[in-house]
SEMI-55976 format. One line per 3 residues: number of its first residue (from 0); their letters; for each residue x, y, z of N, C-alpha, C. Coordinates in Angstrom, 3 decimals, padded with zeros to 6 digits. Each point is the difference from the previous one (the first is absolute). Example, Ala and Ser with C-alpha at 12.3 -4.5 7.8 and 13.67 -1.06 7.14 Angstrom:
REM SEMI-55976
0	AS	013.190,-005.690,007.800,-000.890,001.190,000.000,000.900,001.200,000.000 | -000.350,001.050,-000.720,000.820,001.190,000.060,-000.770,001.090,000.730
***
This chain:
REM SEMI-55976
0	XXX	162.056,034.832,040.592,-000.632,001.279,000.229,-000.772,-000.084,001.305 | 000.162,000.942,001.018,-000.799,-000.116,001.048,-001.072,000.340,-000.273 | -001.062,000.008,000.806,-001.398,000.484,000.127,-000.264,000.912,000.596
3	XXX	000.693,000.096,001.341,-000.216,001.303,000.757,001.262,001.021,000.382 | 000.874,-000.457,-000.507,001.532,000.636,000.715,000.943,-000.376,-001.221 | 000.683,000.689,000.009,001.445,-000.172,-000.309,000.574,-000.393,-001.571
6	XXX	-001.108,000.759,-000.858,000.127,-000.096,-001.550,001.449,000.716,-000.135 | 000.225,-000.141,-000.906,001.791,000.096,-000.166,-000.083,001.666,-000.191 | -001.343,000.328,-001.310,000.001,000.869,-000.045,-001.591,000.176,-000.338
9	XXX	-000.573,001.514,000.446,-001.499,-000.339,-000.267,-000.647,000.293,-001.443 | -000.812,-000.852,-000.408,-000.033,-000.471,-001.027,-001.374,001.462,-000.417 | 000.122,000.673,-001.762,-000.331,000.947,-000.067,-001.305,-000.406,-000.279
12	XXX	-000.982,000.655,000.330,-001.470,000.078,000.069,-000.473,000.396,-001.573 | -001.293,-000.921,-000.153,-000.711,000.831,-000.872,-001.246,001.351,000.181 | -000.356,-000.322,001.440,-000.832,000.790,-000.238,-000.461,000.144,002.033
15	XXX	-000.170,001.068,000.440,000.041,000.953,001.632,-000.835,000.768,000.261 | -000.529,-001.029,000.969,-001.519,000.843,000.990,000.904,000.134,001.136 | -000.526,001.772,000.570,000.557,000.053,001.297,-001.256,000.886,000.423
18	XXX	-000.555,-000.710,001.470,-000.706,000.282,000.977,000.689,001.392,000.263 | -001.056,001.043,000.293,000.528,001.477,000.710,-001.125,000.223,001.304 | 000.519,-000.003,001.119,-000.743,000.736,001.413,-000.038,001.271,000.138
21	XXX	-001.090,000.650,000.648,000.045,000.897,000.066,000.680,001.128,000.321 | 001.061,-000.512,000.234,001.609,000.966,000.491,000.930,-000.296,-001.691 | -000.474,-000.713,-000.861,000.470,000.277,-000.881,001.149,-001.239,-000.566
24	XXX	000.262,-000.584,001.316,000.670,-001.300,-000.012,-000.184,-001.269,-000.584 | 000.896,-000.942,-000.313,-000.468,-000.958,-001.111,000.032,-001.243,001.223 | -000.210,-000.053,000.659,-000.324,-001.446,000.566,-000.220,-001.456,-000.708
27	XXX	-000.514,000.078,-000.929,-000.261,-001.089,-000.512,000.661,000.098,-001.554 | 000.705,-001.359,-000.702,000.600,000.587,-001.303,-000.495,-001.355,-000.748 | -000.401,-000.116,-000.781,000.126,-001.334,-001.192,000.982,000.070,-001.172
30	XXX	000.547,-001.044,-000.170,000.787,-000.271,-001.487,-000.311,-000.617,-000.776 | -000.050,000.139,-001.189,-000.345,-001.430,-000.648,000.526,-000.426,-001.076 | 000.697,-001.102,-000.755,000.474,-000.372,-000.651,000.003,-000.932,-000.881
33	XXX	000.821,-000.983,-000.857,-000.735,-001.460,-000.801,000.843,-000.637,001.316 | -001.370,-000.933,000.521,000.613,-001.137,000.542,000.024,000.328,001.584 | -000.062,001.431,000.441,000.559,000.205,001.338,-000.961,001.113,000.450
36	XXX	-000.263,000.473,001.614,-001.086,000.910,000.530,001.107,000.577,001.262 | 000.400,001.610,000.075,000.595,000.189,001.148,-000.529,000.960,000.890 | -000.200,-000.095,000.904,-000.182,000.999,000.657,000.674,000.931,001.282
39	XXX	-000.103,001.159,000.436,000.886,000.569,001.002,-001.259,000.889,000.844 | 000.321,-000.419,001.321,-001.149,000.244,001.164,000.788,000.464,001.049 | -000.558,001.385,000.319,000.243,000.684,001.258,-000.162,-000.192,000.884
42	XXX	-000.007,-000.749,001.389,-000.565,-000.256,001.204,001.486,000.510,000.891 | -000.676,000.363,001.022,000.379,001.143,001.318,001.363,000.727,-000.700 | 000.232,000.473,-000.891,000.951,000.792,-000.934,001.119,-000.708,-000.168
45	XXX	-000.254,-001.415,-000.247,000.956,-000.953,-000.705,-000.722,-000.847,-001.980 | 000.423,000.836,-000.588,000.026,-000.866,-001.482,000.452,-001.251,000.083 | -001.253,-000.825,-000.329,000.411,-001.629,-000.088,-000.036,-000.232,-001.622
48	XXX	000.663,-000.695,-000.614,-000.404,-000.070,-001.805,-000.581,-001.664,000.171 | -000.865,-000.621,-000.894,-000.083,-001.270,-000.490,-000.072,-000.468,-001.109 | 000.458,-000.684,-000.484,-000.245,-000.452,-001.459,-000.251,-001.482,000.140
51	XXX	-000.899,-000.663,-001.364,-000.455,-001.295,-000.124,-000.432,-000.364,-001.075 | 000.100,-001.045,-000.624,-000.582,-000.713,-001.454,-001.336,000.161,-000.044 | 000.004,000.190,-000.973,-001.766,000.130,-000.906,-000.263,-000.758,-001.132
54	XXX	-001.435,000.078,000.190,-000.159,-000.605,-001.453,-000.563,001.461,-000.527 | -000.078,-000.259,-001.326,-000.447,001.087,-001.053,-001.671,000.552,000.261 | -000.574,-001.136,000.532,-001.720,-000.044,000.393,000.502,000.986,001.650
57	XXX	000.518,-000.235,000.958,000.156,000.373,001.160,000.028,001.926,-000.386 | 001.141,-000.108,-000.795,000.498,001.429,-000.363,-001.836,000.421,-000.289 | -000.155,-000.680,-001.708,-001.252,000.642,000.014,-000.963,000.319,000.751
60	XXX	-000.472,-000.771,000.464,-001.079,000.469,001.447,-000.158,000.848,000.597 | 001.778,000.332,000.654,000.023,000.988,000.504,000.078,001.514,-000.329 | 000.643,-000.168,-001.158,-000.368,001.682,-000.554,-001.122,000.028,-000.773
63	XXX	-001.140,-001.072,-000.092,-001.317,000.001,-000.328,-000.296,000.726,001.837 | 000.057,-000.569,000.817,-000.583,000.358,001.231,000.460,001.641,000.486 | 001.399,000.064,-000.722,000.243,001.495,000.388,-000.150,001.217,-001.323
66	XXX	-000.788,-000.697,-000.840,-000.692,000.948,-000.736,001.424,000.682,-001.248 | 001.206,-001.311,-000.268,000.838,000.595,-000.430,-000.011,-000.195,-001.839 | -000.008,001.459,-000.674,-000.338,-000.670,-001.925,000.865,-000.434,-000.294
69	XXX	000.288,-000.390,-001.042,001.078,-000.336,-000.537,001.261,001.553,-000.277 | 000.770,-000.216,-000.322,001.197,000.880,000.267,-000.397,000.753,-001.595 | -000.010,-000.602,-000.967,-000.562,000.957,-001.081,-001.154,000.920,-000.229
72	XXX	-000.781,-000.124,001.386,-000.914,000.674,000.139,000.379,001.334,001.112 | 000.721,000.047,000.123,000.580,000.825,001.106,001.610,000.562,-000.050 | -000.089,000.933,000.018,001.241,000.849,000.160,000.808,-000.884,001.404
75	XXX	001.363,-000.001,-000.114,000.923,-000.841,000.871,-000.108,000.512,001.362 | -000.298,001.311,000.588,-000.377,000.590,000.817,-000.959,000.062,000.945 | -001.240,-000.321,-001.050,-001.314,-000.041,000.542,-000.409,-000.522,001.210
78	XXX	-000.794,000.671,000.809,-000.120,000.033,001.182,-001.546,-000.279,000.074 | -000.263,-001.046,000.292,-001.689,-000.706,000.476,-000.302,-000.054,001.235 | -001.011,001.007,000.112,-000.414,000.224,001.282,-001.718,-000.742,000.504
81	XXX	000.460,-000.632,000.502,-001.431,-001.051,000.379,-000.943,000.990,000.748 | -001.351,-000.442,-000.277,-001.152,000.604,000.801,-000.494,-000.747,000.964 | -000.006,000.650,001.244,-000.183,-000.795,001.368,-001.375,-000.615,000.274
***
């Protein structure tokens, strides 16, 4: 399995934060999964994707840091909007 390129096929997410700018655009995307973290980043209007191994603590952290509940607490949709 690569890390940054060339997964055979991309592997389905459990759970998607996407950054929105003020034009409405997603520049920034997170994935997250058991075992794996991907992401897809806009720079000068080229989509780069990355993906990489995790541990289960890594995952946690981070949707502790991005304020994400658990999925039974939230409609599949739900949209969390951080306060600046």
């Amino acid at each position: 399995m690569a890390l940054t390129t060339g997964w055979f096929t991309y592997p389905t997410p459990k759970d998607s934060v996407v950054f929105r700018d003020t034009d409405g655009e997603a520049p920034l995307v997170f994935w997250f999964g058991p075992g794996w973290m991907g992401s897809a980043v806009t720079i000068d209007h080229e989509r780069k994707r990355y993906f990489r191994k995790v541990t289960e603590t890594e995952v946690s952290n981070l949707r502790s840091a991005l304020r994400i509940t658990s999925r039974s607490n939230r409609p599949p949709s739900a949209a969390v909007e951080l306060r600046r």
